[in-house]
C-alpha positions as CSV (number, residue, x, y, z in Angstrom):
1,X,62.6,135.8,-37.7
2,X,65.3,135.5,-40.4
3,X,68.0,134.4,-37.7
4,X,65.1,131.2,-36.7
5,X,64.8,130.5,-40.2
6,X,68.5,130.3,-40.8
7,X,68.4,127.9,-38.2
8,X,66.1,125.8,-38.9
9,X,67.6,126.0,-42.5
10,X,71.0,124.6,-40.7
11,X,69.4,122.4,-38.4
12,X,67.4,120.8,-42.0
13,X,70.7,120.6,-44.1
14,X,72.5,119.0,-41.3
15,X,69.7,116.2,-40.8
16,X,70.0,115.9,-44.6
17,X,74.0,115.5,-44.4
18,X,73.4,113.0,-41.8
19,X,71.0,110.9,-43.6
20,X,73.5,110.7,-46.5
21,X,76.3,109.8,-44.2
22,X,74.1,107.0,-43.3
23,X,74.5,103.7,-45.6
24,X,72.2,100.3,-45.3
25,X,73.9,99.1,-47.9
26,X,75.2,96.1,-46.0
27,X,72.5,95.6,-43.7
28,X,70.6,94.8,-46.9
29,X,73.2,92.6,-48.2
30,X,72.9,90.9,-44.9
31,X,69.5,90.4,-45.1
32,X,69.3,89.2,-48.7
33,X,68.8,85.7,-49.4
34,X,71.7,83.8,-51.4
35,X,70.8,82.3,-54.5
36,X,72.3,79.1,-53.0
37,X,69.9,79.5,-50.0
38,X,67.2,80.3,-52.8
39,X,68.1,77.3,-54.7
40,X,67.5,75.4,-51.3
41,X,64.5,77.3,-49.8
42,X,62.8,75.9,-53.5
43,X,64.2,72.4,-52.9
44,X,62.7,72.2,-49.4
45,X,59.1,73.6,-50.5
46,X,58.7,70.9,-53.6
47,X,59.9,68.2,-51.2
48,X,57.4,69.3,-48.6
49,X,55.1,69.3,-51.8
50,X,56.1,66.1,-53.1
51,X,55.9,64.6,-50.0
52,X,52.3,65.8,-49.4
53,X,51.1,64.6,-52.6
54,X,52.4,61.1,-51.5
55,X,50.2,61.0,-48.6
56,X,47.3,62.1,-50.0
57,X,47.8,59.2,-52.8
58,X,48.8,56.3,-50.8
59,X,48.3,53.8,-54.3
60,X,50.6,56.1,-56.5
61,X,53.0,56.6,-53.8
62,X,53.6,52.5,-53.5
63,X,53.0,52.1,-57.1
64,X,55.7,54.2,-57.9
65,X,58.3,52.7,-55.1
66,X,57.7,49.3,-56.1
67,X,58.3,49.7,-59.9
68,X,61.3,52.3,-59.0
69,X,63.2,49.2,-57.0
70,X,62.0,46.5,-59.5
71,X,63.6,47.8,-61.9
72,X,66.7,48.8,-60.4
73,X,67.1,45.0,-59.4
74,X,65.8,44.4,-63.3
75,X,68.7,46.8,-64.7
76,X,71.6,45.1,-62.3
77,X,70.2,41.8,-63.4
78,X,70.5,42.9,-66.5
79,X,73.7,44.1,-66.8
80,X,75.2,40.9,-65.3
81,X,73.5,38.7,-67.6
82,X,75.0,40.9,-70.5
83,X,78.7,40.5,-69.3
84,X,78.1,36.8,-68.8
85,X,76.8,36.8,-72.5
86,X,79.3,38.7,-73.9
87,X,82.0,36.6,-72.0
88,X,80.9,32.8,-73.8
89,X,80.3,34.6,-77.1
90,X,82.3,33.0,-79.5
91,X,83.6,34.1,-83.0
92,X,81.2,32.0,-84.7
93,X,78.4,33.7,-83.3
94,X,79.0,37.1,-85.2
95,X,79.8,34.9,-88.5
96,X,77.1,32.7,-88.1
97,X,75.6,33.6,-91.8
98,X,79.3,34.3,-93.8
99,X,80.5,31.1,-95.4
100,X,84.7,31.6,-94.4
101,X,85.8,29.0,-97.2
102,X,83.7,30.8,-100.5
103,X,85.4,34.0,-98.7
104,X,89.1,32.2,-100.1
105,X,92.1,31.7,-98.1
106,X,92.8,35.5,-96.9
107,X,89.9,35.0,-94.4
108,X,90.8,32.1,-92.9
109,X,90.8,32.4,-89.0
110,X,93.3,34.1,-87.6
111,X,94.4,36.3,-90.9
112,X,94.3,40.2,-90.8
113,X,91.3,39.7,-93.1
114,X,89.1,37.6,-91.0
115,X,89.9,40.1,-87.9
116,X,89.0,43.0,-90.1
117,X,85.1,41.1,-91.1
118,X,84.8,39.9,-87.5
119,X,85.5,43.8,-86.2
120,X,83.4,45.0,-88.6
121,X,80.7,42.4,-87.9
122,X,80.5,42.9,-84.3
123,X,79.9,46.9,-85.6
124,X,77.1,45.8,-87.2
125,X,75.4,44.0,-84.3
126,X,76.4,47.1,-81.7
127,X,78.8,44.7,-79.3
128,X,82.4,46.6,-80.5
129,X,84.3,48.7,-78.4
130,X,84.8,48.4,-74.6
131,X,82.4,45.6,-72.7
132,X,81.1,48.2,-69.9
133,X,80.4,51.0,-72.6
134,X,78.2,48.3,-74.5
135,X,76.6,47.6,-71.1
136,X,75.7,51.2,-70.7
137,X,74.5,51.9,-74.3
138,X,72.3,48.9,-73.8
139,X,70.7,50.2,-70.8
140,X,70.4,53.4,-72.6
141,X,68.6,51.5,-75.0
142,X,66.0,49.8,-73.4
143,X,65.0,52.5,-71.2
144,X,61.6,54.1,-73.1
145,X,62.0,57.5,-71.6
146,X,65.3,58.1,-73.5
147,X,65.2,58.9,-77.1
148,X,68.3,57.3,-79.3
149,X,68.8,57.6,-82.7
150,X,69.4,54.0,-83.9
151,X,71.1,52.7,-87.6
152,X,68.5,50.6,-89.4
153,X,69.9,48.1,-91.9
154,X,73.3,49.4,-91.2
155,X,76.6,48.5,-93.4
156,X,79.9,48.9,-93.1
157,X,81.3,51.5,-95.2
158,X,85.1,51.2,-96.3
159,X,86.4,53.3,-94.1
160,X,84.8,51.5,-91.4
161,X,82.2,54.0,-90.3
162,X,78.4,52.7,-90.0
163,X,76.0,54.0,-92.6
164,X,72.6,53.5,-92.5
165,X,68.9,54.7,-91.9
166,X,68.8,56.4,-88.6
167,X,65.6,56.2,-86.9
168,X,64.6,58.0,-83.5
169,X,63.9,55.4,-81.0
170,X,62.2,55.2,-77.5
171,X,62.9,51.5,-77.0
172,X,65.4,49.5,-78.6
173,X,66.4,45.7,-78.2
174,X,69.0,45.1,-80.7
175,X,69.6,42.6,-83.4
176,X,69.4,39.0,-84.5
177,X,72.9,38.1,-84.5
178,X,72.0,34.4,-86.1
179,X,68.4,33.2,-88.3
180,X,68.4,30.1,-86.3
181,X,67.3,32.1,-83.3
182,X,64.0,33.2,-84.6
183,X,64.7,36.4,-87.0
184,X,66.8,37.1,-89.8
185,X,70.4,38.4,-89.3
186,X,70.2,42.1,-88.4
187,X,66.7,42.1,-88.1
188,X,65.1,43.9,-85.2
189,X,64.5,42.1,-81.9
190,X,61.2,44.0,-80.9
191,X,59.6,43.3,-84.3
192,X,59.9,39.9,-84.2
193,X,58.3,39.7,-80.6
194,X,55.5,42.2,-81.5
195,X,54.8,39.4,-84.4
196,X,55.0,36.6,-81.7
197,X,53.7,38.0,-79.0
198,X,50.0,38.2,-79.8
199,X,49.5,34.0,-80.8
200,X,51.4,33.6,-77.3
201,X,48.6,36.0,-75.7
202,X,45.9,34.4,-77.4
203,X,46.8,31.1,-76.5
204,X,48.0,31.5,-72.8
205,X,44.8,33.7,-72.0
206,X,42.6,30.9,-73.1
207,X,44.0,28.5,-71.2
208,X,44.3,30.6,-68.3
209,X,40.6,31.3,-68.6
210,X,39.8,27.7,-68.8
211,X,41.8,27.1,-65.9
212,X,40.4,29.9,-63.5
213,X,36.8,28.2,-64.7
214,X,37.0,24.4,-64.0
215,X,39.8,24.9,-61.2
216,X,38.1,27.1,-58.9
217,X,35.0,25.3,-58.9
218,X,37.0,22.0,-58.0
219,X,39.1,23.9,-55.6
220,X,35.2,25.0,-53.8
221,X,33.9,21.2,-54.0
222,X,37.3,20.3,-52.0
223,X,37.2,22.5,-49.3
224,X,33.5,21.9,-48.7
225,X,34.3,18.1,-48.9
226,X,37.4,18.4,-46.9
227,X,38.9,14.9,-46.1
228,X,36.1,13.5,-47.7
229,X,36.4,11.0,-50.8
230,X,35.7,13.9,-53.4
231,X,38.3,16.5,-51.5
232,X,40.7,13.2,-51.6
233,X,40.3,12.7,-55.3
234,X,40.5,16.2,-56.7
235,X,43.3,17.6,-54.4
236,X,45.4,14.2,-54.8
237,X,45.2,14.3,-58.6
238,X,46.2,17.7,-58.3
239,X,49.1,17.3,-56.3
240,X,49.9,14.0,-58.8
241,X,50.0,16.4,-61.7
242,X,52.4,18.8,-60.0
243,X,54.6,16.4,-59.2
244,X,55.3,15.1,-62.5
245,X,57.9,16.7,-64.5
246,X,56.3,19.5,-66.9
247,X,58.3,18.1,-69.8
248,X,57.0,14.4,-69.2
249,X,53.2,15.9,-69.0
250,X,53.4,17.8,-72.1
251,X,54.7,15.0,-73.8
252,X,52.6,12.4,-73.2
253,X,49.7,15.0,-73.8
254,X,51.3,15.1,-77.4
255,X,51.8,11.9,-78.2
256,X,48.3,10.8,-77.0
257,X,46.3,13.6,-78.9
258,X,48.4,12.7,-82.4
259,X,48.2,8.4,-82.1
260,X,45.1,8.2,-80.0
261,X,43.2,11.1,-80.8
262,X,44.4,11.8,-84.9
263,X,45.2,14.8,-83.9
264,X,48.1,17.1,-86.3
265,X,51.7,17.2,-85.1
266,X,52.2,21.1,-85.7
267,X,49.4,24.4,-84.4
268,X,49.1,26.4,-87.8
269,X,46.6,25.7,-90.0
270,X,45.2,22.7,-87.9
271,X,41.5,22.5,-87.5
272,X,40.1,22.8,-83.9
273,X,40.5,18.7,-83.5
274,X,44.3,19.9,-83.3
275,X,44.1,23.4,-81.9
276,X,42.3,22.5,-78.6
277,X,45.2,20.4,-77.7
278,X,48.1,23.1,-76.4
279,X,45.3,24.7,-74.6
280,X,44.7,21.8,-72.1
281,X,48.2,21.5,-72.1
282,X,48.3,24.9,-70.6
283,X,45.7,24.0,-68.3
284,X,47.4,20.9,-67.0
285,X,50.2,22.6,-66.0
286,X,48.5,25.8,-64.1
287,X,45.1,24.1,-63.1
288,X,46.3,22.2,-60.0
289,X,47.7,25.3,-58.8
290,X,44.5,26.7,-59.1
291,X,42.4,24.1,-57.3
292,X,45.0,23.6,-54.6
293,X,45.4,27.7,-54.2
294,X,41.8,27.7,-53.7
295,X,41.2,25.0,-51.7
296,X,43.9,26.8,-48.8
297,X,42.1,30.2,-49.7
298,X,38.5,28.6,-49.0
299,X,39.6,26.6,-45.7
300,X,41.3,29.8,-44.6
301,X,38.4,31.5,-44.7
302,X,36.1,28.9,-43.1
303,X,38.0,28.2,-40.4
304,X,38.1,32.4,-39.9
305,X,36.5,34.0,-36.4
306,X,34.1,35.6,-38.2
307,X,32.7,32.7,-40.1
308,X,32.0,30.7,-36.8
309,X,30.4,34.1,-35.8
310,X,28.0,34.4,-38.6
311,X,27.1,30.6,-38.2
312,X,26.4,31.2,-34.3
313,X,24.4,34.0,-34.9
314,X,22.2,31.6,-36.8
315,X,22.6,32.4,-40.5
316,X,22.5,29.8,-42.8
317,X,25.9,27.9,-44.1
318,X,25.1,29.3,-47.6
319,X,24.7,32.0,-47.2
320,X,28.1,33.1,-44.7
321,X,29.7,30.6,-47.5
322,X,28.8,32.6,-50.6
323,X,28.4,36.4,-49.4
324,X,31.4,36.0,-46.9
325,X,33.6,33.1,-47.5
326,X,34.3,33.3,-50.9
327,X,34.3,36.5,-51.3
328,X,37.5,37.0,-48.9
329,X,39.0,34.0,-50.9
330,X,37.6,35.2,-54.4
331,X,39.7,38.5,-53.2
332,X,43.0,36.5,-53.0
333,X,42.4,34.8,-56.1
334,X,41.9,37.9,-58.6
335,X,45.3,39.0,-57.1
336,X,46.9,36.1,-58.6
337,X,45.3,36.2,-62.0
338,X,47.8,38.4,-63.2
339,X,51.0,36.7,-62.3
340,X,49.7,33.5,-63.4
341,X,48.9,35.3,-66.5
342,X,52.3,36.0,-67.2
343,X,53.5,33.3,-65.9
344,X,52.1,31.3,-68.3
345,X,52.7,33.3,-70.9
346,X,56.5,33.5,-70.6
347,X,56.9,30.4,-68.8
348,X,54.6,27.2,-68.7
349,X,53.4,27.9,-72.7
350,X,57.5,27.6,-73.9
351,X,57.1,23.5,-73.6
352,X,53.6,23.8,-75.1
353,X,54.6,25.8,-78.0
354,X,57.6,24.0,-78.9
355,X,55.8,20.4,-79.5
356,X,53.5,21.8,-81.4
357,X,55.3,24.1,-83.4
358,X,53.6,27.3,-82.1
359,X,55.2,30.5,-83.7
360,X,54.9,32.0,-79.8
361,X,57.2,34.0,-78.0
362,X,59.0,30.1,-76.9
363,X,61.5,30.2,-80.0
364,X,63.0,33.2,-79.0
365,X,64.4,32.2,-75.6
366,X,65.3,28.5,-76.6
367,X,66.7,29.5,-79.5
368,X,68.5,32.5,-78.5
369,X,70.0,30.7,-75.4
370,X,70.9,27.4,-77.9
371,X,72.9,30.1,-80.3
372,X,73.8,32.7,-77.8
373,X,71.8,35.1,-79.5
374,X,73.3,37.9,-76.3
375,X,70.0,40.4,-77.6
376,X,67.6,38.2,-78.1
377,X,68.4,36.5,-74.7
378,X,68.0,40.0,-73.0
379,X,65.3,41.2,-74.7
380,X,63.6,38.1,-73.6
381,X,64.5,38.3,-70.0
382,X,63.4,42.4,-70.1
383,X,60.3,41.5,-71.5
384,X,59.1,38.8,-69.5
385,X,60.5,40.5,-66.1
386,X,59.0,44.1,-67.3
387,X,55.7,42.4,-67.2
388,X,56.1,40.3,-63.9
389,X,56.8,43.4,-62.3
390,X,53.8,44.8,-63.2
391,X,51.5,42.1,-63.2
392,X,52.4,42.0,-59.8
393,X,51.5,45.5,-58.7
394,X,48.8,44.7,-60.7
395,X,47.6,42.3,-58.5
396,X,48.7,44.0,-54.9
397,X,46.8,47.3,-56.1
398,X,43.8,44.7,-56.6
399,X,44.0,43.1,-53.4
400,X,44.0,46.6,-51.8
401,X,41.2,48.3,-54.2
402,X,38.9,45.2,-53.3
403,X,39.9,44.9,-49.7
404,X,39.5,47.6,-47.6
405,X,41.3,45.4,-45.0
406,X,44.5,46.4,-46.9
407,X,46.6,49.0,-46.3
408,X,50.0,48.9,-48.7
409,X,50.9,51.9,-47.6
410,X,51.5,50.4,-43.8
């Protein structure tokens, strides 16, 4: 008995011994993962993720493509319209408010002191230093996701260094680098367009109203009257209108309402006699767009297969016209409400605003580009592009929210 439990003692210890000669140690290692494989393992499951959540959200995932390339195109315009800038921007431009002559003779151009005020100048407006790195800070700048800390009412100290109050920003459009554009000298570009912005909105939505009103029942009475005398008259005045030069309409619009119609000269403080006026000049120049626009939608829609279906089934012309007809052309006009929106706003109401003295968002880009005012140029173009690029998803996500016809995502 002891001899078989000495053995099995042995035989025990020497499985023991043999355990502890064996080592996993690198057949674990092997079959750990890397934190580089980790790293890509995670990468691959929120892109699978990602990817998923696209699919399931078809709007957000073209919402979010279209305003990702718009404004990469917006950003490279951008930057080249900044270099041009910079490039025809003359001395003058930072001086424009210093009087050289009261300064006395050591500021005269081309002294060490004028060069020492102009460097110092150009501090103050944010252009010194190498062009590209003044591209990139601007960039930096208008980008609203990126907080900057930015020198309000800044002055140059003797040593040269800015000094100022700094204020966190998310958006940031610069200076006025000249009063004549708008703003007074060092004055903040977004302030002034917040001021402007809302008598350009209230005018151009008005007149876009009115427009969407009177047009698209003309556009309707044209189609149904096609080659008739009354599709004749209202889609050949239309086309009459358009082809004159916007300048020459606008004009003669303001001319006529002051010696015809006794009408005031300037917008502010006019009574509704005088007020009334820039609104139809707005709707003179988007109107026939609107009629002739709806006139194509209308026809389009008539001549369709499953118009002359609906009338060969034997339901009446009124009703195919009004439940089916224009509501496939009603469809493509709400998508371009918004563009023609800001279209107007940014473009058609500059000549409207400017004969009558409208303090609209017109005086920034005349007078900037007059002056070479480089921020209020840009800030102008971001503006005005920012919301065409958006007013045009606007009215694609439309179009496909009302239409079930259309897919974006295709």
């Amino acid at each position: 008995m002891e001899k078989k439990a000495n053995g099995s003692e042995n035989a025990n210890s020497s499985i023991l011994e043999l355990l502890n000669e064996i080592s996993l140690t690198e057949e674990v290692k092997l079959t750990k993962t890397s934190h580089r494989e980790k790293i890509r393992n995670g990468f691959r499951s929120s892109n699978s993720t990602f990817s998923e959540f696209m699919q399931r959200n078809p709007l957000f995932s073209y919402s979010l493509k279209r305003i990702l390339y718009a404004f990469i195109t917006l950003y490279v315009a951008v930057a080249v319209v900044f270099v041009m800038l910079r490039l025809v921007t003359t001395d003058g431009v930072y001086l424009s408010d210093v009087n050289l002559d009261k300064l006395g003779p050591d500021f005269q151009y081309g002294t060490p002191g004028y060069q020492n005020l102009l460097n110092n100048r150009m501090k103050l407006f944010g252009v010194a230093g190498p062009m590209i790195n003044q591209m990139f800070i601007y960039l930096r700048n208008i980008t609203p996701f990126i907080p900057k800390t930015i020198i309000v009412n800044p002055i140059v100290q003797d040593n040269g260094d800015i000094a100022g109050t700094p204020t966190v920003m998310w958006f940031y459009l610069g200076v006025f680098m000249n009063k004549a554009s708008g703003g007074q000298v060092l004055s903040l570009v977004q302030d002034a367009f917040k001021r402007s912005i809302p008598t350009s909105f209230k005018i151009g939505s008005i007149g876009v109203l009115l427009s969407y009103l009177i047009g698209v029942p003309l556009g309707i009475l044209a189609a149904k009257n096609k080659e008739k005398s009354a599709d004749n008259a209202i889609n050949g005045s239309s086309l009459l209108i358009s082809a004159i030069p916007a300048l020459v309409v606008i004009s003669l619009l303001y001319k006529m309402s002051i010696y015809v119609f006794g009408a005031n000269g300037t917008y502010e403080g006019s009574s509704f006699g005088t007020k009334i006026w820039p609104i139809i000049g707005i709707m003179l120049l988007i109107m026939p767009m609107i009629i002739v626009n709806t006139r194509r939608f209308v026809l389009d829609e008539m001549t369709a297969d499953y118009a002359k279906f609906a009338l060969s089934k034997g339901l009446s012309e009124k009703y195919v016209f009004y439940v089916h007809i224009f509501r496939n052309a009603g469809i493509r006009l709400i998508k371009t409400l918004p563009e023609v929106f800001v279209l107007t706003l940014f473009g058609s109401s500059i000549l409207v605003e400017r004969h009558w003295s409208i303090d609209g968002m017109s005086k920034f880009i005349l007078n900037g580009v007059a002056n070479k005012d480089t921020f209020v140029v840009l800030g102008y173009i971001f503006v005005s592009a920012s919301a065409g690029v958006f007013s045009s998803l606007i009215g694609d996500l439309l179009l496909a929210t009302l239409d079930p016809r259309i897919k974006l995502t295709k």
